[in-house]
C-alpha positions, 0 to 999 in steps of 0.5 A, spaced: 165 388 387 169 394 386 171 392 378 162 392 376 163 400 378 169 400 372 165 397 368 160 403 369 165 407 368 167 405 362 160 404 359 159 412 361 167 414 357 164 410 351 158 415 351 161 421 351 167 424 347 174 426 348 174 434 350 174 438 356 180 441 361 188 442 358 192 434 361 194 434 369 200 436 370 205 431 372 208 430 378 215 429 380 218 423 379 218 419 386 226 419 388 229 414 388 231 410 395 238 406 397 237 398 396 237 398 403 229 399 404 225 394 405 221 392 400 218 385 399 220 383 392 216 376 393 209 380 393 209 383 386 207 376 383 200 379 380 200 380 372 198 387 371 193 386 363 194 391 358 188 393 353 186 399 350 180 402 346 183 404 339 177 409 338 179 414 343 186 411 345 185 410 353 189 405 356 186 399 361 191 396 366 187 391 371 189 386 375 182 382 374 184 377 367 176 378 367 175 384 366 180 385 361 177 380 357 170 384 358 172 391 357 175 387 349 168 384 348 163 390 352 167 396 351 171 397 345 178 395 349 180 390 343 187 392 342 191 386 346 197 389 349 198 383 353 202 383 360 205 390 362 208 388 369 207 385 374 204 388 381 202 386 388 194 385 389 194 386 396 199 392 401 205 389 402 212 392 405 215 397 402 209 398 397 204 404 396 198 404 393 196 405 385 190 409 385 185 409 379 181 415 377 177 417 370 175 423 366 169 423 363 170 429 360 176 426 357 174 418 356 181 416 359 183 412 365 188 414 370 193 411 375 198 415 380 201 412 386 202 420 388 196 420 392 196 428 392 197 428 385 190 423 385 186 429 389 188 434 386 186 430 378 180 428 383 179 436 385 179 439 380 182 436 374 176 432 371 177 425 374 170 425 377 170 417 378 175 414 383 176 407 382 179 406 388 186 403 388 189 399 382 194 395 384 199 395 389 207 398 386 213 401 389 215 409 389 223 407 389 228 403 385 230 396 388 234 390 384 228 386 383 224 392 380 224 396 373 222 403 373 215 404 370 215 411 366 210 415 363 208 419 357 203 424 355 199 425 348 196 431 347 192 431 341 189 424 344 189 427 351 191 420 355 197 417 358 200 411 358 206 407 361 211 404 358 218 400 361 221 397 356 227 401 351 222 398 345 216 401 348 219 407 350 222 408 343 215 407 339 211 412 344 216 418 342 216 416 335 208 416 335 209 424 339 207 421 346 211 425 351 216 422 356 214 425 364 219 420 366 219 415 372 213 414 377 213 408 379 216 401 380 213 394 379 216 387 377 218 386 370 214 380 366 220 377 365 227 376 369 231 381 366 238 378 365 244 381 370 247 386 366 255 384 369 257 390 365 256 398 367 261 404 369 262 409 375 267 416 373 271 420 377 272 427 376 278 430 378 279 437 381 276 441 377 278 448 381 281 451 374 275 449 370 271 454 375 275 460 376 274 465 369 268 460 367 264 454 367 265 452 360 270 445 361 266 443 366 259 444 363 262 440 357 264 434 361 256 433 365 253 435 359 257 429 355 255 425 361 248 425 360 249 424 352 253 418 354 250 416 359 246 409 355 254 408 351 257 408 358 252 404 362 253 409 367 251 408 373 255 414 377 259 419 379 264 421 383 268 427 384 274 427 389 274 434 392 277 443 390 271 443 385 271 450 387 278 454 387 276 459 393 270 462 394 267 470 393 262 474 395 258 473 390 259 465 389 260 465 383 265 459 382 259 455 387 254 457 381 258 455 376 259 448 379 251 448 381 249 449 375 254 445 371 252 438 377 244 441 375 245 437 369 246 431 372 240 432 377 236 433 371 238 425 368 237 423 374 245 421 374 246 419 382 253 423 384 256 423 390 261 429 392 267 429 397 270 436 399 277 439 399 281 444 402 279 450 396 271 447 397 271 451 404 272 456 408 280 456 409 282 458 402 281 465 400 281 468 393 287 467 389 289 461 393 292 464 400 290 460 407 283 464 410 284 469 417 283 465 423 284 458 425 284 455 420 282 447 422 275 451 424 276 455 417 277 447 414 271 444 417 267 450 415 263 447 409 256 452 410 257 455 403 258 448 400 252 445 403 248 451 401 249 449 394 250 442 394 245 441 400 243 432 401 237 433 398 240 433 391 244 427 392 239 421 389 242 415 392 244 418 399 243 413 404 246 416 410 251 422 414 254 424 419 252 431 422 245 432 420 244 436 414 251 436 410 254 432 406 261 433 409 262 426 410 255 421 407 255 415 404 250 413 397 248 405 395 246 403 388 246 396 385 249 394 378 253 389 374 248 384 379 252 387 385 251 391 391 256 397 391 256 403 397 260 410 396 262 413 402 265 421 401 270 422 408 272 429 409 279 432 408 284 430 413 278 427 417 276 428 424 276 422 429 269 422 430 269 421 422 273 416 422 269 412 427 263 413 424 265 410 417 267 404 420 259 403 422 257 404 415 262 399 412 261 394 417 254 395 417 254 394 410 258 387 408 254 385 402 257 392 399 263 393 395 265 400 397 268 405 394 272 410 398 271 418 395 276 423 399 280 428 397 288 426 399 289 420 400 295 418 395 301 422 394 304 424 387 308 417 387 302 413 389 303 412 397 299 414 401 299 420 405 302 420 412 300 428 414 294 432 415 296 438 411 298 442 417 292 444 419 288 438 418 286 432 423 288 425 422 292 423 417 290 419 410 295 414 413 291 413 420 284 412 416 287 407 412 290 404 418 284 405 423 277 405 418 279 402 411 284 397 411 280 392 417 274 390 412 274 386 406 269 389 401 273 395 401 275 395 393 277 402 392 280 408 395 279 414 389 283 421 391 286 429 387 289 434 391 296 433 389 301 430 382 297 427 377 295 420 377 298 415 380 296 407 381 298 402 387 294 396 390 295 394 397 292 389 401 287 389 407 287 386 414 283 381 411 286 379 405 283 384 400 286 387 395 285 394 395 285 398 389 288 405 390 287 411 384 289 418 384 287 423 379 288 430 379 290 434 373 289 441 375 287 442 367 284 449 366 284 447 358 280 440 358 276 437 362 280 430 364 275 425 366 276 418 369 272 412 366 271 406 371 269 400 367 267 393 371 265 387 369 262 383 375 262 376 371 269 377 368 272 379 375 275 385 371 275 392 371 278 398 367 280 404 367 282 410 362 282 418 363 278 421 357 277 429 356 270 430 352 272 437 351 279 436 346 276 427 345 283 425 347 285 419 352 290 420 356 297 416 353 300 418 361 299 410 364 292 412 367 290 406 362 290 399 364 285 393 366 285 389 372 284 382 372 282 376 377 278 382 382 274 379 388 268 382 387 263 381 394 257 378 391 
């Protein structure tokens, strides 16, 4: 039986002393996946036993209750850390194996769903032993799942997972490292549905790039620092986060750079692109030689800097390998939630395509992202801008208003603010907000709050960088929402 050979293992780390080469270098974090990914939730029933050997401080995570108890009484793994999370015992859908090797040279035992990283530590980094596969866990996020992080200590030499805000805490109070996420397994517990969370929208943002990125760096940074005090799920922006382009792109890099912060925490955005963000507005605002519908569907420098590999929960596009017209799923609040970016003035093919994501996803509550939309007074446009396609009024008409799990319509370009509801073809309410501000001052940013258990959401326009809420009527609360569950 494979646990006899980690038994001999374990007898071989308790002889020999805690020295060798420098600790592994950690691999990335698995990205995350939409929820739409198949994954059997059922088969991570198996309770994962966490024990650890306080003279050298290795840790012991095992499926075989047997040997947990034999590594306390045999091997000096007397410190009974319980349960850490449960796994599956056997490859199931969606699942990767947890691969468990040791170091002699380190007396520690290691787990990496990363198969590369495992040859790699095996090659080269002093895990000699291969213990075969652990357990079995997911390498991306779903509802039923937690996510697994974990951390390095240096003077120890030796890793340790953690899921919990308690474990995490007590790890970085005790000089343990945070390597971030590396897999997702079953929490011991059903965690209780959190029926609260928030979603942003950040609206143009073109003035904020032009001389410097100073606004727009604050308010991503502010995010990321608020992200936990938010419960921030996601984040959107409605279009001109640029105000022209130029030969050195730096407006493309000062918006890269402010949206890499975001990347960093792992904060999933989606982008929906205006007419400044392409190639038919030139410097100082005026309208680009040539044909300008083609100028307008030109987005090459845009997706240069925002390529789809940067959006974390992408499920979908268009056209191969821009992200022009996308759609990105996340769960929160106990729901299902689908983000769909449609391009400005939108192509029919466009249109056509975005009712097959919104009819293929029922269970979703969407949320719609472009740049024109609304008009300042809060109707909604009927003109493609002159040199645009179809107009927002023949969107709405054609694609958005025929399903009922389409819940908001979010768009910039002109005025203001603006709110207004209108009614689906099925009944639905569909709430509509514009939110523009072309501030080149502060950094005007509009906070969704959703309550799925009170059927409810709020919204407010706050600018991190002068801490003042608008008072302009962007603040408001409504009730009896019909979310779709």
């Amino acid at each position: 039986m494979r646990h006899l050979k980690v038994f001999a293992s374990l007898a071989l780390a308790a002889a020999l002393s805690a020295c060798g080469g420098p600790p592994a270098e950690a691999p990335e974090a698995p990205e995350l996946a939409s929820s739409e990914s198949a994954l059997d939730c059922a088969a991570l029933s198996g309770p994962v036993y966490h024990r650890i050997k306080p003279s050298t401080g290795d840790s012991l995570y095992t499926l075989n209750v047997n040997e947990a108890a034999n590594a306390a009484t045999t091997y000096g793994y007397t410190e009974d850390r319980g349960v850490a999370f449960k796994a599956a015992t056997s490859l199931a859908t969606g699942l990767s194996p947890v691969y468990r090797i040791y170091s002699p040279s380190r007396a520690e035992h290691f787990w990496t769903i990363d198969a590369t990283e495992k040859q790699n530590l095996v090659a080269t980094g002093g895990y000699t032993t291969d213990e075969g596969i652990g357990f079995y866990a997911s390498k991306t996020a779903d509802p039923c799942l937690v996510p697994v992080y974990r951390y390095a200590n240096e003077t120890l030499r030796k890793h340790r997972f953690a899921i919990t805000a308690a474990e995490r805490s007590s790890l970085s109070a005790a000089g343990w490292v945070d390597q971030g996420i590396k897999l997702y397994v079953a929490p011991t517990t059903p965690a209780p549905v959190d029926t609260k969370f928030s979603f942003v929208v950040i609206p143009d943002t073109q003035n904020e790039v032009v001389s410097n990125s100073t606004l727009i760096d604050h308010r991503m940074q502010w995010l990321v620092d608020n992200r936990a005090a938010l419960d921030l799920r996601f984040v959107t922006q409605t279009g001109d986060m640029l105000n022209w382009d130029t030969p050195d792109h730096i407006q493309y890099v000062r918006a890269s750079n402010a949206l890499k912060k975001l990347d960093d925490a792992r904060i999933p955005y989606a982008l929906a692109i205006g007419n400044h963000d392409t190639a038919a507005t030139c410097p100082g605002g005026s309208a680009c030689p040539g044909n300008v519908n083609a100028n307008l569907r030109n987005t090459t420098t845009f997706n240069t800097y925002f390529p789809v590999s940067r959006f974390q929960a992408l499920a979908g596009v268009y056209e191969t390998g821009k992200c022009d017209n996308a759609y990105h799923t996340f769960s929160a609040g106990g729901l299902d939630w689908l983000v769909l970016n449609l391009e400005l003035w939108a192509r029919t093919g466009a249109v056509d395509w975005a009712k097959t994501v919104i009819a293929a996803h029922p269970r979703h509550n969407v949320i719609v992202i472009t740049h024109s939309h609304q008009t300042s007074s809060g109707g909604i446009e009927q003109g493609n801008g002159g040199y645009g396609n179809n107009s927002p009024q023949f969107v709405f008409n054609n694609a958005l208003r025929l399903y009922p799990n389409v819940k908001f319509i979010f768009s910039g370009h002109v005025g203001s603010h603006a709110y207004s509801e209108t009614t689906g073809a099925q009944g639905n309410k569909i709430y509509q907000m514009l939110t523009t501000y072309h501030d080149a001052s502060s950094n005007p940013t509009r906070i969704i709050e959703v309550d799925t258990a009170a059927n409810t959401f709020s919204s407010r326009v706050y600018s991190p960088y002068t801490n003042v809420e608008k008072t302009d009527g962007s603040k408001f609360t409504i009730s009896n929402v019909s979310w779709v569950r």
